[in-house]
C-alpha positions as CSV (number, residue, x, y, z in Angstrom):
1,X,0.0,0.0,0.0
2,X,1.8,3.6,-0.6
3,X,1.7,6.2,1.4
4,X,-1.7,7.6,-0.4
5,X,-3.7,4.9,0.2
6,X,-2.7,4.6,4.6
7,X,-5.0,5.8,7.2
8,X,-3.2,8.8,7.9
9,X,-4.0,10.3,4.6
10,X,-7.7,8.3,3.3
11,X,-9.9,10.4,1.5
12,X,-12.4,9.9,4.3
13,X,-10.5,11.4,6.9
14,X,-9.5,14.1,5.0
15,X,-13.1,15.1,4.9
16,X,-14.0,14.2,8.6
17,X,-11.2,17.0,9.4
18,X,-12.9,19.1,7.4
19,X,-16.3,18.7,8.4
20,X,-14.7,19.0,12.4
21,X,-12.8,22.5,11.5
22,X,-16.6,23.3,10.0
23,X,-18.5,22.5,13.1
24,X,-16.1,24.5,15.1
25,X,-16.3,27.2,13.0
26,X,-19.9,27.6,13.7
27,X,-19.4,26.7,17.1
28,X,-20.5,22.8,17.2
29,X,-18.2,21.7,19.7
30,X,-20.1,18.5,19.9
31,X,-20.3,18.0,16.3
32,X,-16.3,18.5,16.2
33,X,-15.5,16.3,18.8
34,X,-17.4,13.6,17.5
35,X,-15.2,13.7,14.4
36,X,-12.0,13.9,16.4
37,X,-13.8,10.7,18.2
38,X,-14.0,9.2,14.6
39,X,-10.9,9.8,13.3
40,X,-8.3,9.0,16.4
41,X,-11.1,5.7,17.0
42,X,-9.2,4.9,13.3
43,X,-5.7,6.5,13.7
44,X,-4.9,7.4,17.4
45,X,-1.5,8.7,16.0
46,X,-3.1,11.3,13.5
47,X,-1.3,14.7,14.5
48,X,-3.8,16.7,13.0
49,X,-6.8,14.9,14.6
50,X,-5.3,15.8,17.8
51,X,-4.5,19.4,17.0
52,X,-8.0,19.6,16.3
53,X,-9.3,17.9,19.5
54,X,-6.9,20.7,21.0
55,X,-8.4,23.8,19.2
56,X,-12.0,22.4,20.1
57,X,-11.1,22.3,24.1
58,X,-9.4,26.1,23.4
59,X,-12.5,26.6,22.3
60,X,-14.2,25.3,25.0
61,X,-12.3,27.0,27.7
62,X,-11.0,23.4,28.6
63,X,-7.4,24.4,29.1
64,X,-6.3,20.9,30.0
65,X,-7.7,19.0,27.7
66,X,-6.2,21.6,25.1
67,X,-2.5,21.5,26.4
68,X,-2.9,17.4,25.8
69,X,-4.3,17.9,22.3
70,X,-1.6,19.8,21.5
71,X,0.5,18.5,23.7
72,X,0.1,14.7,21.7
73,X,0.5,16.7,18.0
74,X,4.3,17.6,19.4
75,X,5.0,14.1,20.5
76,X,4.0,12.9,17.4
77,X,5.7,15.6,15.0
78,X,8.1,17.5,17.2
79,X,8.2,20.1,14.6
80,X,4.9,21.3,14.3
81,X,4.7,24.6,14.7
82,X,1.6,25.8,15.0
83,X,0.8,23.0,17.7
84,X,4.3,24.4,19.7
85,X,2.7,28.1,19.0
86,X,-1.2,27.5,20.7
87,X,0.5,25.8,23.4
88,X,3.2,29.0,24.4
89,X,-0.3,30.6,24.1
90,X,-2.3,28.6,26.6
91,X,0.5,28.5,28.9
92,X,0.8,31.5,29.4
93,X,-2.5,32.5,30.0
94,X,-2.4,29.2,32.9
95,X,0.9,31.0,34.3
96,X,3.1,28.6,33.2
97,X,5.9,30.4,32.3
98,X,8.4,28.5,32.0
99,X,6.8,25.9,29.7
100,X,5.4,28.9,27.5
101,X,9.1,30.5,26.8
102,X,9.9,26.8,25.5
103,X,6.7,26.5,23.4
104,X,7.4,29.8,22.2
105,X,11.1,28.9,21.2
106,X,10.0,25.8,19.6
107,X,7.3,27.7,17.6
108,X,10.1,30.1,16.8
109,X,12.4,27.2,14.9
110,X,9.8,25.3,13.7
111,X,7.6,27.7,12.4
112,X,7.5,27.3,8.5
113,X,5.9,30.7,7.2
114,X,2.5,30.1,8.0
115,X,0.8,32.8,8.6
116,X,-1.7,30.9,11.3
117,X,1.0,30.0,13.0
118,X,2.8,33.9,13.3
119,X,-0.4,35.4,14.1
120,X,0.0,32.9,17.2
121,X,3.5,33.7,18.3
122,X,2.5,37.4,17.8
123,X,-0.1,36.9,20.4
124,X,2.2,35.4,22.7
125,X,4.9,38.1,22.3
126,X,1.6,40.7,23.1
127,X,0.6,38.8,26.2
128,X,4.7,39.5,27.3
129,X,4.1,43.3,26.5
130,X,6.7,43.3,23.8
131,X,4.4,45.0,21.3
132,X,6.8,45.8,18.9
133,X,7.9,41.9,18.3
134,X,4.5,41.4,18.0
135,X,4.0,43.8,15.4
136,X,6.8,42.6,13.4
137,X,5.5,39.1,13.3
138,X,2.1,40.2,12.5
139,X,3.5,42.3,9.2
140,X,5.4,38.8,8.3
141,X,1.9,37.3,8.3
142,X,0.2,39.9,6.7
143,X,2.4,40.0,3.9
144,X,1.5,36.8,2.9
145,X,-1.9,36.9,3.6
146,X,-3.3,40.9,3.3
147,X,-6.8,40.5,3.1
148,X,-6.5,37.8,6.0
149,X,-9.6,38.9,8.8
150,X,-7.9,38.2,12.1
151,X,-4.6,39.1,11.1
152,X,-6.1,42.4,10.4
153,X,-7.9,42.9,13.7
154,X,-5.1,41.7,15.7
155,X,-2.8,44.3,14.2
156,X,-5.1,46.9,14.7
157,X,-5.2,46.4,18.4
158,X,-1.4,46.0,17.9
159,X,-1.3,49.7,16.5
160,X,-3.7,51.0,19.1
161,X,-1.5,49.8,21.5
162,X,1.1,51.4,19.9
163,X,-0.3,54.8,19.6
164,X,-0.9,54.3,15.6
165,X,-4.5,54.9,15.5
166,X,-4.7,56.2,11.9
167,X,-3.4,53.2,10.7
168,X,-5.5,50.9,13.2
169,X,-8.6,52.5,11.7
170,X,-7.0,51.7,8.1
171,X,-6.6,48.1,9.2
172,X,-10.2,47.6,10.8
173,X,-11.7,49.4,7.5
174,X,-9.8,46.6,5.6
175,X,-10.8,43.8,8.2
176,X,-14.8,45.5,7.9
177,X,-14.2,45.1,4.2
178,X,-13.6,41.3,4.3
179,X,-16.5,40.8,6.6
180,X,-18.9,43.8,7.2
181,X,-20.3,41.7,10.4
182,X,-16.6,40.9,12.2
183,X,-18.2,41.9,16.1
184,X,-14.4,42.4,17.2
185,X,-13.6,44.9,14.5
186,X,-16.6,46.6,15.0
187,X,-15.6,46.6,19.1
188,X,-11.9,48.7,18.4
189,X,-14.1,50.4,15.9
190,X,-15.8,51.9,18.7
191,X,-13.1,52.7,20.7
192,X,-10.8,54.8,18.4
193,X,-13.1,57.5,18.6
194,X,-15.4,59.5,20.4
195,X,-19.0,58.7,18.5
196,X,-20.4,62.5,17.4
197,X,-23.0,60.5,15.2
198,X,-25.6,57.6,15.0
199,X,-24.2,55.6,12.1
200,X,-22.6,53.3,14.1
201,X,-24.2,52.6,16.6
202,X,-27.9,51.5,14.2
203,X,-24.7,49.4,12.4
204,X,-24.3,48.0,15.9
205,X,-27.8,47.8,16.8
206,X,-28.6,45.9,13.7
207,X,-25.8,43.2,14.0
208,X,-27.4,42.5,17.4
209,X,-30.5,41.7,16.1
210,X,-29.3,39.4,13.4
211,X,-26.5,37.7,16.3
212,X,-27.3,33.7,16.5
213,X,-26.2,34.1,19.8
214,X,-22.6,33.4,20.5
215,X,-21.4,35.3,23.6
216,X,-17.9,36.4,22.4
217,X,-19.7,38.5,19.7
218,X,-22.5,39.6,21.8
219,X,-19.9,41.0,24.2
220,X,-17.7,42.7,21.5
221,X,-21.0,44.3,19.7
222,X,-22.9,45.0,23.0
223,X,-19.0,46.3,24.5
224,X,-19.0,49.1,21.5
225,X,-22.5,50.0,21.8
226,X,-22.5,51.1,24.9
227,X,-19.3,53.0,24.7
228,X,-20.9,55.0,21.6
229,X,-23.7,55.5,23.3
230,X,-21.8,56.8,26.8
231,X,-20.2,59.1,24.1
232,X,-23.8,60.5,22.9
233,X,-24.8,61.1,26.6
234,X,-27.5,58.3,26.2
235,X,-27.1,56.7,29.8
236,X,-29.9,54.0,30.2
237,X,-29.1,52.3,26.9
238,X,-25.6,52.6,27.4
239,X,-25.8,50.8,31.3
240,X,-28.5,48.0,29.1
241,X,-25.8,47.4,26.5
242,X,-22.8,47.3,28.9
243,X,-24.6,44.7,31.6
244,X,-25.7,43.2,27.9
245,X,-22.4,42.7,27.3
246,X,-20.7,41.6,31.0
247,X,-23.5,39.2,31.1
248,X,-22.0,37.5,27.6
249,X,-18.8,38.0,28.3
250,X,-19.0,36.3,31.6
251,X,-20.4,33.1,30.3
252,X,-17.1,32.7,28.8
253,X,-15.2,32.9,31.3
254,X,-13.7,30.5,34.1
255,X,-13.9,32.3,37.5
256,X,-12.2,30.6,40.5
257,X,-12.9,33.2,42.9
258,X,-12.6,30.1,45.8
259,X,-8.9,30.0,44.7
260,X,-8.5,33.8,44.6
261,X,-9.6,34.3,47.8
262,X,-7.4,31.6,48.8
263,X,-4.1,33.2,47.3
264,X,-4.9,36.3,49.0
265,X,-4.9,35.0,52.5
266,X,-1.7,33.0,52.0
267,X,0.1,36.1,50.6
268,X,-1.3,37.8,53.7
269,X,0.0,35.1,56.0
270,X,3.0,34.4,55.1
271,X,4.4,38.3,54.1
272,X,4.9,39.9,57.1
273,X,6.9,42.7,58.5
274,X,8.8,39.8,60.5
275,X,9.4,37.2,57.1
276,X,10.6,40.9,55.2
277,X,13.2,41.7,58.1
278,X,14.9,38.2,58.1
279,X,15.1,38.0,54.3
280,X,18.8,38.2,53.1
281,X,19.4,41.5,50.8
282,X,18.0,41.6,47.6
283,X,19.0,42.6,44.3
284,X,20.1,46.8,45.1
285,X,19.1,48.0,41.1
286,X,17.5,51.3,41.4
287,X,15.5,50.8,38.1
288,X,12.1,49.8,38.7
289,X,9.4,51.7,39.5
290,X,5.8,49.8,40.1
291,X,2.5,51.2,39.4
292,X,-0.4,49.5,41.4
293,X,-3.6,49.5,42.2
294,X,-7.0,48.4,40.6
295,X,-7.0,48.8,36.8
296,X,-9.0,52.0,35.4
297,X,-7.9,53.8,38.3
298,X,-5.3,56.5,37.5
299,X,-2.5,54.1,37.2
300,X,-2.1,54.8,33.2
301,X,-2.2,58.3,34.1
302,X,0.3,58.9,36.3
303,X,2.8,56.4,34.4
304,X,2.5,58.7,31.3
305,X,3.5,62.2,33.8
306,X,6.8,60.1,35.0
307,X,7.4,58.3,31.8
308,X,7.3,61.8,30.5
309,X,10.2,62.5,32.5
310,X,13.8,62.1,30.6
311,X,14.9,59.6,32.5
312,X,12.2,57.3,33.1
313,X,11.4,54.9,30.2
314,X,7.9,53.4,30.1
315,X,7.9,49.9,30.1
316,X,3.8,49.1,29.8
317,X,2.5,46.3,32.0
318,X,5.1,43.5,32.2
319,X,3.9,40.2,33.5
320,X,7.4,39.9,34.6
321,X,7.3,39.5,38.1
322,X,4.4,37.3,38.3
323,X,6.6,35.5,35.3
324,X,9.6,35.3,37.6
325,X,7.9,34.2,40.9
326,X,6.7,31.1,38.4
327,X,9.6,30.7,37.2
328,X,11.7,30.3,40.1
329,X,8.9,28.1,42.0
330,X,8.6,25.7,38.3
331,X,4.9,26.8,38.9
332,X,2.3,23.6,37.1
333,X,-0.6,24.0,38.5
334,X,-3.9,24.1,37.3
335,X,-5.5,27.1,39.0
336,X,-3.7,30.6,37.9
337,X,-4.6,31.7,42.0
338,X,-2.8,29.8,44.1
339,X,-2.5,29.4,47.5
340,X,0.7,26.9,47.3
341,X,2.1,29.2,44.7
342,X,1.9,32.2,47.7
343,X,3.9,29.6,50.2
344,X,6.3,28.7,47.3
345,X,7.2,32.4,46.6
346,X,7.5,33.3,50.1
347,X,11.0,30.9,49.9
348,X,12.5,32.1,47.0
349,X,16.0,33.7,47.4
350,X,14.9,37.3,46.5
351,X,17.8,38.4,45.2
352,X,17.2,36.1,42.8
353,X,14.0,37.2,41.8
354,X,14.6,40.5,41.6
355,X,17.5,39.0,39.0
356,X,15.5,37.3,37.2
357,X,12.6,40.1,37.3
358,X,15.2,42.5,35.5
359,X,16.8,40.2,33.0
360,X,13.7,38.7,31.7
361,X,12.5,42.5,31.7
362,X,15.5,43.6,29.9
363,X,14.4,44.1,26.7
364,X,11.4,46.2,27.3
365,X,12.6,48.4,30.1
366,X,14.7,50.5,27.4
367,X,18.0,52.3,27.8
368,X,17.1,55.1,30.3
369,X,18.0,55.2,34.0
370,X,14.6,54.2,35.0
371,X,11.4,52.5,33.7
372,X,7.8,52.1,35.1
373,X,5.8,48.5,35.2
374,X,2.8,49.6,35.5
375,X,0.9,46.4,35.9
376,X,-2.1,46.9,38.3
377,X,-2.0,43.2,39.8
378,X,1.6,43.5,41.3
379,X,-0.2,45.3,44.5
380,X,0.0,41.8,45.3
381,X,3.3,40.8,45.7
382,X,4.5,44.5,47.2
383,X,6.2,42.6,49.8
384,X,8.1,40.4,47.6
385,X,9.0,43.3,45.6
386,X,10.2,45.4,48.4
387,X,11.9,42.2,49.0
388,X,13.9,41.4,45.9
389,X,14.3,44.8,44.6
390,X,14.5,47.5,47.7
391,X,15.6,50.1,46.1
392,X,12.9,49.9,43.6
393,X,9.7,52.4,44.0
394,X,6.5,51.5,44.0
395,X,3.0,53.7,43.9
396,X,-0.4,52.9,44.7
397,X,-3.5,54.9,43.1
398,X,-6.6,54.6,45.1
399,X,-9.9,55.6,43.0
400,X,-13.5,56.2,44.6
401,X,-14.6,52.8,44.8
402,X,-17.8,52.7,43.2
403,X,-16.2,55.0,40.1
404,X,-13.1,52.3,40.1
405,X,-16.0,49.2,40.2
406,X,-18.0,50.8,37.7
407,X,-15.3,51.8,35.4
408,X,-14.1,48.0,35.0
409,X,-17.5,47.0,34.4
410,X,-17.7,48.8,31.2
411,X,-15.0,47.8,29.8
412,X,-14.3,44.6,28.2
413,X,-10.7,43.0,28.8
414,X,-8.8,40.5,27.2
415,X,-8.1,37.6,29.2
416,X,-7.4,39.7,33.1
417,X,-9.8,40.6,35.3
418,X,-12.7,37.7,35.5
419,X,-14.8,39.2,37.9
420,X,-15.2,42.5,36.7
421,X,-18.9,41.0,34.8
422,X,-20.8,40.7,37.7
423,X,-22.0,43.1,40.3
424,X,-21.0,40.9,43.2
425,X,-17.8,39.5,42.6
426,X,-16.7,42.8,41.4
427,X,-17.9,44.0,44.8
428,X,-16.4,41.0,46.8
429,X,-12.7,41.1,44.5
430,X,-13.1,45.1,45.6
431,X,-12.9,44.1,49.2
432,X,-10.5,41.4,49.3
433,X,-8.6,44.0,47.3
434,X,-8.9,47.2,49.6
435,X,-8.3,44.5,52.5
436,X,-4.9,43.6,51.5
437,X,-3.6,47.2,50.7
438,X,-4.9,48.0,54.1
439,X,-2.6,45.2,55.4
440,X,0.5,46.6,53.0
441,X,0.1,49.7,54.6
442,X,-0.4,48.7,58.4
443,X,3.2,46.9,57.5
444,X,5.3,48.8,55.2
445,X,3.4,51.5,54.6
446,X,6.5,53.9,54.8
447,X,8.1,51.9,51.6
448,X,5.4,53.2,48.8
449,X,3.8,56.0,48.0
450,X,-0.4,56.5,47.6
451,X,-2.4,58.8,46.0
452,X,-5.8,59.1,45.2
453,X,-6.9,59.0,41.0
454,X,-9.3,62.1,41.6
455,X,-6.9,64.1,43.3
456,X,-4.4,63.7,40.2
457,X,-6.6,64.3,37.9
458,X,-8.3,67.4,39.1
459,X,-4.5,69.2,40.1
460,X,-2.1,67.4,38.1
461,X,1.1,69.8,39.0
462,X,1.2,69.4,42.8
463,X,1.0,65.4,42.3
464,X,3.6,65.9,39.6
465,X,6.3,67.3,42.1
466,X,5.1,64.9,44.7
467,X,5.8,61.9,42.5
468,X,9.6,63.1,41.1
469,X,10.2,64.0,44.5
470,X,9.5,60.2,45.7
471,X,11.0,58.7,43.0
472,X,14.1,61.2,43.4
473,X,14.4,63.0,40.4
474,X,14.8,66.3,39.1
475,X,11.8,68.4,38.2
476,X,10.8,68.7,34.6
477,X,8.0,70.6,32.7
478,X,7.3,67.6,30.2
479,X,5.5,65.9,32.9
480,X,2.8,68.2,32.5
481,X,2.4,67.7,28.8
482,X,2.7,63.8,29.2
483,X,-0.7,63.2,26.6
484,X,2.0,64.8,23.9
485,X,4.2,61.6,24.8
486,X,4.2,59.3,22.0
487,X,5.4,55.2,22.5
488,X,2.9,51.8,23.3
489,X,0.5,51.6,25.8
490,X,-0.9,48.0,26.2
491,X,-3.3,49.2,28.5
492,X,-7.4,49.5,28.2
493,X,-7.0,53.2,28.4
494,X,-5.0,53.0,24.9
495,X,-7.2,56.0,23.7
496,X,-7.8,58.0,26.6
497,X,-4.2,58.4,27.5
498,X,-3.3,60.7,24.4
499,X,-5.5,63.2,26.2
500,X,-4.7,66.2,28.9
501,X,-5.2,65.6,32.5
502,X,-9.5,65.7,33.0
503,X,-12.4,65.0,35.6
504,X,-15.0,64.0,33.4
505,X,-14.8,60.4,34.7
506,X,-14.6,61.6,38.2
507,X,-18.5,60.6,39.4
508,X,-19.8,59.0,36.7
509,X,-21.2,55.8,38.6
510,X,-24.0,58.5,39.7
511,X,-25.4,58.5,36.0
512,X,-26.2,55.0,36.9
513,X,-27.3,55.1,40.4
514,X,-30.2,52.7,39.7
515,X,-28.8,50.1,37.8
516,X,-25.5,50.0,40.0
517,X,-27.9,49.7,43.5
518,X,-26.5,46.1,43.7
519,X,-22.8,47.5,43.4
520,X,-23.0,50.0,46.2
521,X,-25.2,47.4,47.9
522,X,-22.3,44.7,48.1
523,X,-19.7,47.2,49.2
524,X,-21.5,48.4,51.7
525,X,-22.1,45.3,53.2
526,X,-18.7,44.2,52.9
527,X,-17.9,47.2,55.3
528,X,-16.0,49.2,52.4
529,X,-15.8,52.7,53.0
530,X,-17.4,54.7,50.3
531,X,-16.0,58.4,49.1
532,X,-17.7,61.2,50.3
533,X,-20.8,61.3,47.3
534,X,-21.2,58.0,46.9
């Protein structure tokens, strides 16, 4: 028999793969698996049956059956690129670190051109904040492929990120071009600019109506509608289409809040002022400087007034540390909160992890004397950073928090921030939140520096001088014209950033007093204090 008439390559499995990549593409997962079932019942050592039994778990949000999936195509063709790139991709977004910078090197050296396959390492190189790899892979794919739909829409975020909005508009036209109903174009769409008319959002409106019901494009459609019509001053449609939209959004999503809660109280336990005093010296670089806090509360802000300084680089929101704390600990499990992984980093040698924090860091924190991570989620680990990197600085921005709840809830993330769909566990994550800064300060509370969003924002110059002063540095008047600075920003605030110093978010929850009762309800009852108005 030759090698056209084997299992491996019979006319009939060809078309069972093809009718499986079908049914996924219109969201069968059952109807695809039963293929996969087929086809690895015949061959269990068909590589591509099991790449697609891997992208059907992806799908699914079944993260371990995905790593096996693809995990079998690699033992079975160590060479396979694209199976190498989606697992660098869903290890990183399980926290495993270390096994994602060798799926990533491996999809690196075996990667044969295919544009699929680059649009993946680009997405991995994002997730590590180094935007401008990204982007580079992303043109290699789109040179090949031009008219290619998500190559389009993932360089258009990759421009928004990097300040190119011109040509991010240019790319989503293109994208819109190829398919007038793409819900995530149609989302970035949205937030490029500030709406002035209607068109959009009856474009919206209408795809909404025709939607079949799948939740990632009910989010991305409902997402921009309610942005648009926030812009138009239209307040009780805009709340309908964001809760729309969380609602969707969160049925596609994987919560552990059990575990989160978990991982909070070990960090708590275990880093005290008494385990900080009897750690051995860490690494003395004078570099970093940490942003922290809840995200959408003034952290983007006052990164762009230091970053605007001449010697402090801006060096986004790097995943390094948490990177580095798995690293160190060879971090495999299966939740990304962990209580073990708190005890584990509580024994690293710290001068080690502040090492490795700065060398896997190196080539995004740029050639300037200082650079900002401005990460919200490292409020965390401020004890271990005070740890392995004393000399570094480290600010927390505190935000009203019914304004900092709401503000989340609007927006639609990527893969962080789980809880920010639902009243109550936004409330609950709130608390456990506000909890442990109180505990940061009650024990090294003299180490960072807080101030509060709507302070900033209303009296940017005195809050200016207060930060360079902290952070030890000269005065300059750049840091008052920071929205003139130019460079990435892989933050949700992309847009809002190029702007001056304003209030207008300052208060806005109280538009939506009614619909966020539940909010204030939950806070209230979880004994957080509430700003004076709220």
């Amino acid at each position: 028999m030759n090698r056209a008439q084997t299992p491996a390559t019979a006319p009939w499995m060809q078309d069972t793969l093809r009718q499986g990549y079908t049914a996924l593409g219109r969201g069968d997962h059952r109807g695809a698996a039963e293929c996969c079932r087929k086809l690895l019942s015949a061959r269990p050592d068909l590589a591509e049956a099991h790449f697609l039994v891997g992208l059907v778990a992806q799908d699914g949000n079944d993260l371990r059956t995905a790593v096996q999936g693809f995990g079998s195509v690699t033992k079975l063709d160590p060479s396979h690129g694209a199976a190498w790139a989606q697992l660098a991709r869903l290890f990183m977004r399980m926290g495993h670190v270390n096994r994602a910078d060798d799926a990533l090197a491996k999809a690196v050296q075996h990667q044969d051109g295919n544009p699929v396959v680059q649009d993946a390492i680009a997405t991995v190189y994002s997730q590590l904040g180094d935007q401008q790899e990204s982007a580079a892979w992303l043109e290699r794919a789109l040179r090949q492929q031009p008219d290619n739909l998500p190559l389009l829409v993932n360089r258009a975020n990759n421009q928004m990120f990097l300040g190119d909005f011109d040509a991010a508009e240019d790319c989503l036209r293109r994208a819109l071009a190829v398919n007038p109903r793409n819900a995530n174009a149609h989302w970035l769409l949205s937030n490029l600019r500030k709406a002035d008319d209607r068109e959009h959002v009856e474009q919206l409106r209408g795809l909404l109506a025709d939607n079949p019901g799948n939740p990632r494009d009910l989010a991305y459609l409902n997402y921009g509608l309610g942005k648009e019509l926030e812009d138009l001053g239209e307040w009780p449609a805009a709340f309908e289409a964001f809760a729309a939209g969380a609602a969707a959004r969160r049925r596609t999503l994987d919560y552990d809040e059990a575990a989160e809660v978990a991982m909070f109280d070990a960090l708590q336990e275990v880093l005290t002022r008494q385990w900080l005093d009897a750690r051995p010296a860490g690494c003395p670089d004078p570099s970093p400087i940490f942003i922290v806090g809840q995200p959408r509360t003034g952290t983007t802000l006052v990164e762009r007034i230091i970053t605007s300084h001449s010697q402090v680089h801006s060096a986004g929101e790097l995943r390094q540390f948490d990177g580095a704390i798995r690293r160190l600990v060879n971090y495999r499990g299966n939740a990304r909160h962990s209580a073990a992984l708190a005890h584990a980093a509580s024994d690293i040698d710290m001068r080690r992890l502040g090492e490795a924090y700065l060398s896997t860091s190196r080539k995004l924190r740029g050639e300037l004397p200082r650079f900002v991570d401005k990460l919200p989620t490292n409020y965390r680990y401020l004890p271990l950073i005070l740890a392995a990197l004393p000399r570094a600085k480290i600010i927390h921005l505190r935000r009203d928090p019914m304004d900092a709840c709401f503000a989340s809830f609007k927006q639609l993330f990527a893969d962080a921030y789980p809880h920010s769909y639902d009243q109550a566990e936004m409330a609950r994550h709130h608390a456990r939140y506000y909890r442990m800064m109180a505990c940061w300060r009650d024990r090294f509370g003299e180490r960072f520096l807080e101030l509060r969003y709507e302070d900033v924002a209303a009296n940017p110059e005195p809050h200016a001088r207060t930060l360079l002063e902290f952070l030890e540095l000269p005065w300059e008047d750049a840091c008052l014209d920071f929205h003139r600075q130019q460079g990435a920003v892989t933050t949700a605030s992309v847009v809002q950033v190029r702007e001056a110093a304003h209030t207008r978010s300052v208060g806005r929850w109280h538009r939506y007093e009614t619909q966020l009762a539940p909010l204030r309800q939950a806070l209230t009852a979880l004994d957080i204090p509430l700003e004076t108005g709220s």
